[in-house]
C-alpha angles and dihedrals in degrees: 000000000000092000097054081050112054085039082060096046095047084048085052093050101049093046087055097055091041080059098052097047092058117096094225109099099217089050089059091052097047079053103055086043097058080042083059093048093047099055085050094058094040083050085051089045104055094040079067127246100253127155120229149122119286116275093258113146094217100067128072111228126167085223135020129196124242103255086192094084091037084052096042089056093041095059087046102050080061098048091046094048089053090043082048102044083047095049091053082046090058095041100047088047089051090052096049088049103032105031091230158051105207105117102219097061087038085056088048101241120137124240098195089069 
């Protein structure tokens, strides 16, 4: 199951640089987005996926799971749906200043040279 997964993540990560190397806006933050899923499955991965009963310490279980990995995404998942709800906020008030989301206009630089 570790294998599927790392493949998943590698197929999330190039997507996502594929994504952020694009000049549309919202692609770059579609991008950063699938980045942000992809280090939460590599974090998941590497924790190991084990099975196991919840580390309670009022049940007896033969096995418990690490709550570290399931606590580092957790607080992730929040940090990157705040990055993520920021990053629309500044594009869409780009767009309603500037008429556009292509980066290279919003840079300045001209495309007729």
């Amino acid at each position: 199951m570790e294998i599927l997964m790392s493949i998943v993540v590698g197929i999330l990560f190039t997507s996502a640089t594929y994504l952020m190397l694009s000049r549309s806006l919202l692609r770059i933050i579609i991008g950063t987005g699938l980045l942000s899923h992809g280090a939460h499955l590599l974090i998941l991965t590497m924790g190991g996926l084990k099975e196991g009963a919840a580390p309670l310490l009022g049940e007896d279980a033969a096995s418990y799971v690490d709550p570290l990995p399931q606590a580092l995404i957790l607080t992730a998942i929040v940090i990157s749906f705040g990055v993520t709800s920021f990053f629309l906020v500044l594009a869409y008030r780009s767009y309603q200043e500037l008429g556009t989301d292509d980066m290279d206009l919003l840079r300045g630089n001209d495309q007729n040279e």
